[in-house]
C-alpha positions as CSV (number, residue, x, y, z in Angstrom):
1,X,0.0,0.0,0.0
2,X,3.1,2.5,0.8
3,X,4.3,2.1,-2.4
4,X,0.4,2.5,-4.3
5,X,0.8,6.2,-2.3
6,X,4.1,7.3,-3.7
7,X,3.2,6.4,-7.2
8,X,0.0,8.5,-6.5
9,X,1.6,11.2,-5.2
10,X,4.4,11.3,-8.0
11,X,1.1,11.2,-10.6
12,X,-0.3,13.9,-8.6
13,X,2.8,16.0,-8.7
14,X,3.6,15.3,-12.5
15,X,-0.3,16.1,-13.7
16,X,0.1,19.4,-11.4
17,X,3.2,20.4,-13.4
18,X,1.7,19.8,-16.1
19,X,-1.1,22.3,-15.5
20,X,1.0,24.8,-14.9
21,X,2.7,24.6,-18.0
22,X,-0.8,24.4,-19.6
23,X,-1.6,27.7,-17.9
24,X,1.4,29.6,-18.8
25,X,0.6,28.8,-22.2
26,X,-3.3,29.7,-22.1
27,X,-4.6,26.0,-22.5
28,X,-7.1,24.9,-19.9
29,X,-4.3,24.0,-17.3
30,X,-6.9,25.0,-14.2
31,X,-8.9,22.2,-15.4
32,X,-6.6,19.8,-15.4
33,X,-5.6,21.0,-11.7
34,X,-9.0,20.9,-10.5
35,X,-9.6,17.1,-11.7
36,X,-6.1,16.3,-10.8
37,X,-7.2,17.9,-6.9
38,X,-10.6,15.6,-7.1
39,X,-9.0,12.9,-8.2
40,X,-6.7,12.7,-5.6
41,X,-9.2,13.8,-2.3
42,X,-10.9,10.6,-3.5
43,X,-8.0,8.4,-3.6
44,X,-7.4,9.7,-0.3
45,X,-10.7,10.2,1.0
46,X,-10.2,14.1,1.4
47,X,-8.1,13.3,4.4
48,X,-5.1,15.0,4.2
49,X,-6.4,17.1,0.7
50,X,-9.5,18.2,2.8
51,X,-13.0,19.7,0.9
52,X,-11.2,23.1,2.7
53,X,-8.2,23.2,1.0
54,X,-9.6,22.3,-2.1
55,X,-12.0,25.3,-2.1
56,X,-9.2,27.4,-1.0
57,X,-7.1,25.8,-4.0
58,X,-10.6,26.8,-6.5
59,X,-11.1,30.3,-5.0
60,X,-7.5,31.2,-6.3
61,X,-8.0,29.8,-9.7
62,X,-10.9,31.7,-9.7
63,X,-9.2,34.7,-8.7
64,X,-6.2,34.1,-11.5
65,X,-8.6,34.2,-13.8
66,X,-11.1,36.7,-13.5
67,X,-7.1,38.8,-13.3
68,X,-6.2,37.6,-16.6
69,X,-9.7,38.7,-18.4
70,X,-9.9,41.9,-17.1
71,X,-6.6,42.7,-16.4
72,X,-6.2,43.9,-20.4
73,X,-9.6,45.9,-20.5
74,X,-8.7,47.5,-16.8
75,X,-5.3,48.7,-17.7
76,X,-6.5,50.3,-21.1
77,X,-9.6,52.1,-19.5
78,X,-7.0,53.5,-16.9
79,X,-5.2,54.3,-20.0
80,X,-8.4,56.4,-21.6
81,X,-9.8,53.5,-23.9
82,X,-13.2,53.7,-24.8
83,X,-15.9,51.4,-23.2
84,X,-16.8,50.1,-26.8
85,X,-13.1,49.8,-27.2
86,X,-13.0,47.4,-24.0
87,X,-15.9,45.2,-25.0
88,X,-15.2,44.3,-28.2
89,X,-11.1,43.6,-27.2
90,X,-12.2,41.3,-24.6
91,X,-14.2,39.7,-27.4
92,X,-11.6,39.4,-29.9
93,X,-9.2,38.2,-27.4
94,X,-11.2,35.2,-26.3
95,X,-11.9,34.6,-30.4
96,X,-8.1,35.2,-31.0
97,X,-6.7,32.6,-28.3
98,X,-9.4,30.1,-29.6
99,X,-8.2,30.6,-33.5
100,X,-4.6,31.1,-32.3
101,X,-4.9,27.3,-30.4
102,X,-6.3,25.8,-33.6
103,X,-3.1,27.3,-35.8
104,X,-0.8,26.5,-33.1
105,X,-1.3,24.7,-30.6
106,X,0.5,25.7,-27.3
107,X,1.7,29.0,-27.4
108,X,-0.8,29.9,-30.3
109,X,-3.9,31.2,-27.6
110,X,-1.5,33.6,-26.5
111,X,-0.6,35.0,-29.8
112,X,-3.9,35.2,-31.1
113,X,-5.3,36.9,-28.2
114,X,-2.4,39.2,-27.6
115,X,-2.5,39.7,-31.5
116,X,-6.3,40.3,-32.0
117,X,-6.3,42.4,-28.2
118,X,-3.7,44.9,-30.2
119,X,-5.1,44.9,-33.3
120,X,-9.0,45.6,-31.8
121,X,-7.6,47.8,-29.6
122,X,-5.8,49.9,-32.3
123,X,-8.8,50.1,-34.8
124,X,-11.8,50.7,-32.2
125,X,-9.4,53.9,-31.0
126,X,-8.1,54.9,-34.1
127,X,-12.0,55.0,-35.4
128,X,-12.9,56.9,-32.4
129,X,-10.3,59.5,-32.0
130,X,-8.2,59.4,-35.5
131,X,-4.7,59.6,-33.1
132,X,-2.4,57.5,-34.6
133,X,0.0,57.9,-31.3
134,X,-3.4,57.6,-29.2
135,X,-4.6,54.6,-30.7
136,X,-1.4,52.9,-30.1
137,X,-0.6,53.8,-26.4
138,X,-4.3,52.2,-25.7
139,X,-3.6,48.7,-28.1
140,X,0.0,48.3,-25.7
141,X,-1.9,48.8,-22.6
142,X,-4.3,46.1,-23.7
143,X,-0.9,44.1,-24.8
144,X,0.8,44.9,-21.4
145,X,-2.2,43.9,-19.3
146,X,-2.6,40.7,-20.4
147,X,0.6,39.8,-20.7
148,X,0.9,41.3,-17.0
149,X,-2.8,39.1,-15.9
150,X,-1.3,35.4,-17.5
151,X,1.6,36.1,-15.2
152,X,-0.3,36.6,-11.8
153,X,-2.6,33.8,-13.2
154,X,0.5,31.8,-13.3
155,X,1.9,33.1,-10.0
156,X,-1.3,31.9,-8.4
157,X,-1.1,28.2,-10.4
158,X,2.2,28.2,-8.4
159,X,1.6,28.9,-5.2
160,X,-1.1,26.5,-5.2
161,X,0.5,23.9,-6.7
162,X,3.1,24.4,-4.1
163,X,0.0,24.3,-1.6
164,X,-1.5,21.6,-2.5
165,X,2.2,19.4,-2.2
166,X,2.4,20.6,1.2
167,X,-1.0,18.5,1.6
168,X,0.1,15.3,0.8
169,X,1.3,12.3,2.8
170,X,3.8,10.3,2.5
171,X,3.5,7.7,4.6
C-alpha cells in the first residue's frame, strides 16, 4: 500500500506540473488541476487534501482568472480607452486565443489573443479619436495587461500547486 501512495503522489505531482505549463501557455491548465485535486481527495478520502483546502485551491484559480480577463480591459480604460473599445477587445481576445490554439497549438492562444487584443484595440481607438499615437498607447496597454494578468494567473497556479504538495502524505 506505501508504495500505491508514492506512485499516486508522484502522478499527482507530475499532472500538477503539467497544469501549470498548460496555464502559462493559455490551455485549460486550471482544469486539469482541478480534476487532478478531485481525483486525488478521492483516492485519499479528502483526508489530508481536505474539501477546505480544495476550495481554497478553487477560489484562487478563480481569482487568477477573473485577473487575466480583465486585467487587459482595466489597464487600457486607466489608459483612456473607450468602453466600446473594451468590449469588443475582450471579445476578440477570447476569439483570437481560440483561432490562435487551432493554428498552433500551445503557445498559439497567446498569440492570437495578444494579436487580435492589439489589433481591436488599435482600430476601435483609431475610429474613435483618428490619433495615430493615441490609438497605439491604448492597443500596448491592452498588450501589457494581459501579458501582465497570464503572469499573476501563473503566480497563483504556483503557489497553489506548491499548496497543494504541502497536503500530501507520505506515509
Amino acid at each position: 500500500m506505501y508504495g500505491f501512495l508514492i506512485i499516486a503522489n508522484i502522478i499527482f505531482i507530475i499532472l500538477l506540473l503539467i497544469s501549470s505549463l498548460l496555464t502559462i501557455i493559455s490551455l485549460p491548465g486550471n482544469i486539469l488541476l482541478l480534476i487532478s485535486m478531485l481525483l486525488y481527495g478521492l483516492y485519499d478520502n479528502f483526508i489530508h487534501l481536505t474539501y477546505y483546502d480544495i476550495l481554497i485551491v478553487v477560489v484562487l484559480l478563480i481569482i487568477g482568472e477573473v485577473i487575466e480577463f480583465i486585467n487587459g480591459p482595466v489597464l487600457a480604460k486607466a489608459k483612456g480607452a473607450s468602453t466600446k473599445t473594451v468590449i469588443f477587445t475582450g471579445i476578440a481576445m477570447i476569439i483570437g486565443g481560440v483561432l490562435g490554439s487551432i493554428v498552433l497549438i500551445g503557445i498559439g492562444s497567446i498569440i492570437g489573443a495578444i494579436l487580435s487584443g492589439f489589433l481591436t484595440a488599435f482600430y476601435f481607438e483609431y475610429n474613435e479619436s483618428k490619433n495615430i499615437e493615441s490609438a497605439k498607447i491604448i492597443a500596448k496597454a491592452i498588450v501589457k495587461g494581459q501579458i501582465m494578468g497570464v503572469l499573476i494567473k501563473f503566480i497563483i497556479v504556483l503557489f497553489s500547486i506548491g499548496f497543494l504538495i504541502t497536503k500530501l502524505s507520505w506515509q
